[in-house]
C-alpha positions as CSV (number, residue, x, y, z in Angstrom):
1,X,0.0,0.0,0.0
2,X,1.5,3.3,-0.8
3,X,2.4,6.2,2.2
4,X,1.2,9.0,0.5
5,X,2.3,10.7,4.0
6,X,5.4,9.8,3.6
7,X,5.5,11.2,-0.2
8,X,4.2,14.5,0.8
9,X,6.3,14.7,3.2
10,X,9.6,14.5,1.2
11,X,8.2,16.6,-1.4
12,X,7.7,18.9,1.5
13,X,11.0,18.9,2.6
14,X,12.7,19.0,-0.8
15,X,10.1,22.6,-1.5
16,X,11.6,23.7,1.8
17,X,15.0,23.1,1.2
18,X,15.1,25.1,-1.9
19,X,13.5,27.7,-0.6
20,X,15.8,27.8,2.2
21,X,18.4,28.4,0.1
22,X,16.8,30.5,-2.5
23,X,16.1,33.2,0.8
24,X,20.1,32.5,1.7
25,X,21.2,33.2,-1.9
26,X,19.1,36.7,-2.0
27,X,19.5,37.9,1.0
28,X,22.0,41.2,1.6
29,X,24.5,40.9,3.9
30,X,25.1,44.3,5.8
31,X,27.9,46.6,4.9
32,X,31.1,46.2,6.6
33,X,31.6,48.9,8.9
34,X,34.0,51.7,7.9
35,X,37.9,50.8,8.8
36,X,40.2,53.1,9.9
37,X,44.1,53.2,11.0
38,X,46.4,55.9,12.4
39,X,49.4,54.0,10.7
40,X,50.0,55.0,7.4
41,X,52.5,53.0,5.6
42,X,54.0,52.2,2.4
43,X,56.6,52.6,0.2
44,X,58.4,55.0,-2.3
45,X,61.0,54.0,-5.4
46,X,64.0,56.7,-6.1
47,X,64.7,56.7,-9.6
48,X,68.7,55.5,-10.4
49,X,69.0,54.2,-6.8
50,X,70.1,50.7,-5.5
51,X,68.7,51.6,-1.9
52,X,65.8,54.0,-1.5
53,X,66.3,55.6,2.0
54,X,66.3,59.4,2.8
55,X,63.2,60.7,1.2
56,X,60.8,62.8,3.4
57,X,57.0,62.0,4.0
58,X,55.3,64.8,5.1
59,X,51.4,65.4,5.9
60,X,51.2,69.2,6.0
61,X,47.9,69.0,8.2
62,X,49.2,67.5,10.9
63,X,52.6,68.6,10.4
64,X,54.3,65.7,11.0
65,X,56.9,63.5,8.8
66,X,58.8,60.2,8.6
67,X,61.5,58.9,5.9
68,X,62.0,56.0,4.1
69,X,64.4,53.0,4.6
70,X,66.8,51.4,2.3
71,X,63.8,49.5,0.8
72,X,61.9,52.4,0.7
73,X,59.6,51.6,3.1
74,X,57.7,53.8,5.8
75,X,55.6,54.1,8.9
76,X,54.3,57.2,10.0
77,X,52.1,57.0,13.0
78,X,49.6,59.8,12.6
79,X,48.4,59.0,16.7
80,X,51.8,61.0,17.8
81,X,50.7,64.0,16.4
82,X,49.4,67.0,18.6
83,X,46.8,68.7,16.0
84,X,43.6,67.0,15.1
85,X,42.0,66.7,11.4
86,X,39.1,65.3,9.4
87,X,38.8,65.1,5.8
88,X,40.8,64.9,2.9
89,X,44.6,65.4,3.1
90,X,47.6,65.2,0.7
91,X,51.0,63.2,1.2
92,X,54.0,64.8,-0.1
93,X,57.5,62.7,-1.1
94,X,59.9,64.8,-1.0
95,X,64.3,64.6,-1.7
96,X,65.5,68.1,-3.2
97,X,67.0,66.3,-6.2
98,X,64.0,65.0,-7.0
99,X,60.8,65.9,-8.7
100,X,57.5,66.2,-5.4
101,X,55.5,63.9,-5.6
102,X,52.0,62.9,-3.2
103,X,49.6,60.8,-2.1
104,X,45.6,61.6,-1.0
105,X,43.9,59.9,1.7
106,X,40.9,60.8,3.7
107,X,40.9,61.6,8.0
108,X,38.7,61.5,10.6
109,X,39.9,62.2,13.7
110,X,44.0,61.7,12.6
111,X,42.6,58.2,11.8
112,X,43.0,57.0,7.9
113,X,40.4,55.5,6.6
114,X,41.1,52.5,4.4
115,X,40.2,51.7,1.1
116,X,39.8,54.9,0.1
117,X,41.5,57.3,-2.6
118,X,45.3,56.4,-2.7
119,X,45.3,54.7,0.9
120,X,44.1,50.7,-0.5
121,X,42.8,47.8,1.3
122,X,45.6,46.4,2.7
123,X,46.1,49.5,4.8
124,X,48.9,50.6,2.5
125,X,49.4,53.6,0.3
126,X,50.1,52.9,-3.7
127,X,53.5,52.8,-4.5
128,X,55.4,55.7,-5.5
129,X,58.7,56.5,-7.8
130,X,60.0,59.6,-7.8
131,X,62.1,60.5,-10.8
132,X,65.2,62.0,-10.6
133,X,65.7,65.7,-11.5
134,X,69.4,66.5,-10.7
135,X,72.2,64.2,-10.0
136,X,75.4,65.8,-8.2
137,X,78.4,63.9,-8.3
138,X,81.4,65.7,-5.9
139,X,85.1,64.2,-6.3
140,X,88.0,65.2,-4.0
141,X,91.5,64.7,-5.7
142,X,93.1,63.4,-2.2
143,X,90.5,61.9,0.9
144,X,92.6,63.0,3.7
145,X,94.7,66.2,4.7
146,X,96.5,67.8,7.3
147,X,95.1,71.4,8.6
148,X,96.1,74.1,5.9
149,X,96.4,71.7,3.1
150,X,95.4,72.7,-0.5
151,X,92.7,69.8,-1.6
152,X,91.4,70.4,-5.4
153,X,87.0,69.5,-5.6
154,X,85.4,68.9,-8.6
155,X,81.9,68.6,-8.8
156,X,79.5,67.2,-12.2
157,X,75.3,68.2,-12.3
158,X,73.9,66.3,-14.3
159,X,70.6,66.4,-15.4
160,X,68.9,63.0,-16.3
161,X,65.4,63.4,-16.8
162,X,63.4,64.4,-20.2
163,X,63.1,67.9,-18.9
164,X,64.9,71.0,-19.6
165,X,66.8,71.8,-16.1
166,X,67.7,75.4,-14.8
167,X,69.5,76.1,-11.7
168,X,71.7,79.1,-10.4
169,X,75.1,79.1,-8.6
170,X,76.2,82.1,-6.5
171,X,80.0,82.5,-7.0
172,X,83.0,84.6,-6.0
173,X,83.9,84.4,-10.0
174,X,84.7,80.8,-10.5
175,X,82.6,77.6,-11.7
176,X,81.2,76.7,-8.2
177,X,79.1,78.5,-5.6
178,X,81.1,80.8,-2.9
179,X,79.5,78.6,-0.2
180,X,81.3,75.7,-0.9
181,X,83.3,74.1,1.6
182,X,83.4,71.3,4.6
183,X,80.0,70.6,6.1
184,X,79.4,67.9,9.6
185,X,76.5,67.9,11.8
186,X,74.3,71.3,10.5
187,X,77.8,73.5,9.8
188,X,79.6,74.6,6.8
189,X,83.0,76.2,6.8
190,X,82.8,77.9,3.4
191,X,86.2,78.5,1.9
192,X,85.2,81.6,0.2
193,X,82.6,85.0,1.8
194,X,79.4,84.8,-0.5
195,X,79.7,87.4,-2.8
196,X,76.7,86.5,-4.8
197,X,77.5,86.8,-8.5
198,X,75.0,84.7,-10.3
199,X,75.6,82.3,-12.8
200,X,72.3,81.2,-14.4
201,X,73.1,76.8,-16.4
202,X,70.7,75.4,-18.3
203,X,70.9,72.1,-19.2
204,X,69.1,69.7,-21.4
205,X,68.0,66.2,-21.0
206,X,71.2,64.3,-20.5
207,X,73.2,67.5,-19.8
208,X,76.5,68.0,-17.6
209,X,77.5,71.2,-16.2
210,X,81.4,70.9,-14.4
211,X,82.8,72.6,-12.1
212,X,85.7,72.9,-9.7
213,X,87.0,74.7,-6.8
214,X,90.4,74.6,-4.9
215,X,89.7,74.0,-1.2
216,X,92.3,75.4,1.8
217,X,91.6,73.0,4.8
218,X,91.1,75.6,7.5
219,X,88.8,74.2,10.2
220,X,87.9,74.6,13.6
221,X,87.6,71.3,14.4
222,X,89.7,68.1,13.3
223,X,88.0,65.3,12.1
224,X,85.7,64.0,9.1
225,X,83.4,66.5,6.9
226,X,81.5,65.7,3.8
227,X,82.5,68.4,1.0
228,X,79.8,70.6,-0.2
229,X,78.6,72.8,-2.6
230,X,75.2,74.7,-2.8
231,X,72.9,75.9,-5.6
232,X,69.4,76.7,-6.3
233,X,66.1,75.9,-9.0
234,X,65.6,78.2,-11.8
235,X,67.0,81.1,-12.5
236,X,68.1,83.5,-9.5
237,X,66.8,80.8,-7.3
238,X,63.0,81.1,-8.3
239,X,62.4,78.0,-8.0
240,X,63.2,77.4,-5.0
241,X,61.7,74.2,-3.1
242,X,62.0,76.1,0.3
243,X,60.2,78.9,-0.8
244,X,57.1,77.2,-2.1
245,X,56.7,75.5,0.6
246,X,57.4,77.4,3.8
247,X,55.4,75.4,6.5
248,X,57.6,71.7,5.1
249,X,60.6,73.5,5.4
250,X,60.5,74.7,8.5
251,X,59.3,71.1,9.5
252,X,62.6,70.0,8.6
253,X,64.7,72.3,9.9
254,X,63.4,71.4,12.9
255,X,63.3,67.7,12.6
256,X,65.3,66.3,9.8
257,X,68.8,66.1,11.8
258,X,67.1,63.4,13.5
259,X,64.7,61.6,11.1
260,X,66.9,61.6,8.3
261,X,68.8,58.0,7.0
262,X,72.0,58.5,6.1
263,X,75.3,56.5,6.2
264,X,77.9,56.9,7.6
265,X,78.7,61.4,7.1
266,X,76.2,62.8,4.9
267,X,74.8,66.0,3.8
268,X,72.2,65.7,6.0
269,X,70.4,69.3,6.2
270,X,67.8,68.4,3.9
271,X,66.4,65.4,2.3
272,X,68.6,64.1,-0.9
273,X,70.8,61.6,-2.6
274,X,73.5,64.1,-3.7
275,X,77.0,62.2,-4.1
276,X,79.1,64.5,-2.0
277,X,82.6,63.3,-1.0
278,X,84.2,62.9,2.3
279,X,87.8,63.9,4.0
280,X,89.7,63.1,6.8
281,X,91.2,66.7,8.5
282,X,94.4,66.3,11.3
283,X,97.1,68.4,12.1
């Protein structure tokens, strides 16, 4: 005899087992709630480098900065700041032999919300490369003296990107700046008085300018200096990095002695990757 019970009943449970998952296959799950960090982290390429350390990344809101390591990576934690911002806000890279470059990302409260604009899911800012605008190449024709001595330094700019590059020197009359001399922890010991004659170089893409100073090693101190020499952007300086952006400057005036990444004795006044020679100075 047939169980029609037992029929209906399967059939039953078959109907509600599709509807079942029919309901679970429409249904909307809710939004995830909005994620936030104060860790903003990533990573920045430097154009012509084997080791990307020494760039400067700066949030102008809260005024606060970090700089990269040798792989370019970064961590700045936006908690140990002492101002407090909402909405959107711009990153700035920044080496002076290199073109600025930045980032967007959106605050509340000094806290980064992910996924959103240039800040990605994985709690990471894109990736940047900065490209090169000036290389600076300093060579000392001996790398240690005694107090006195007469050293000969020769310096090459270069420029090697696929832009038309203007910068000025102020000199006493020769091919290099007048405040040229032995730098070490924030000082220079120039080996001439600025007397601010300007020499305006252009140089195209691929372009070398060369110059070359001789050097009398009269210090104040014995010991280790890197060998400098100064210029600025443009023509009579007017494109000056330090004057567009007054507020990041003084930020690292302040700060960069000890943020910045340098090995060993560096020119370490500013954020770059100029190749500035050292010497050994005894009696």
């Amino acid at each position: 005899m047939i169980n029609y019970f037992k029929i209906f009943a399967s059939i039953g449970l078959i109907i509600l087992s599709f509807y079942i998952i029919s309901c679970s296959e429409n249904s909307v799950s809710p939004p995830d709630p909005e994620k936030y960090t104060t860790k903003l982290k990533g990573k920045v390429f430097l154009e012509n480098q084997t080791e990307h350390s020494n760039a400067l990344i700066y949030l102008k809101e809260l005024n606060i900065g970090t700089s990269s390591d040798s792989s370019g990576r970064f961590i700045l934690d936006l908690s140990e700041s002492e101002s407090n911002y909402s909405g959107q806000t711009t990153i700035y890279y920044f080496l002076e032999d290199y073109f600025l470059d930045s980032a967007v990302v959106y605050l509340n409260e000094n806290k980064v919300k992910i996924d959103t604009l240039d800040f990605g899911q994985d709690a990471s800012l894109k990736k940047i490369e900065l490209k090169q605008r000036i290389r600076v190449n300093g060579y000392l024709s001996k790398n240690s003296c005694s107090v006195g001595d007469t050293v000969t330094f020769s310096v090459e700019f270069i420029n090697p990107s696929n832009q038309n590059l203007t910068f000025s020197i102020f000199s006493a009359g020769g091919t290099l700046s007048s405040n040229t001399g032995f730098y070490v922890n924030e000082r220079i010991e120039p080996h001439n008085p600025p007397t601010f004659w300007d020499i305006k170089i252009e140089l195209q893409p691929g372009g070398i300018y060369k110059g070359n100073m001789n050097l009398d090693a009269n210090v104040s101190e014995i010991g280790t200096y890197v060998v400098i020499t100064t210029f600025l952007f443009g023509e009579n300086g007017k494109e000056n990095f330090f004057d567009k952006y007054p507020q990041m400057t003084e930020f690292i005036w302040k700060n960069w002695i000890s943020l910045h990444r340098c090995k060993n004795k560096c020119f370490d006044m500013f954020p770059n990757k100029y190749n500035y020679p050292q010497i050994t100075i005894k009696l």
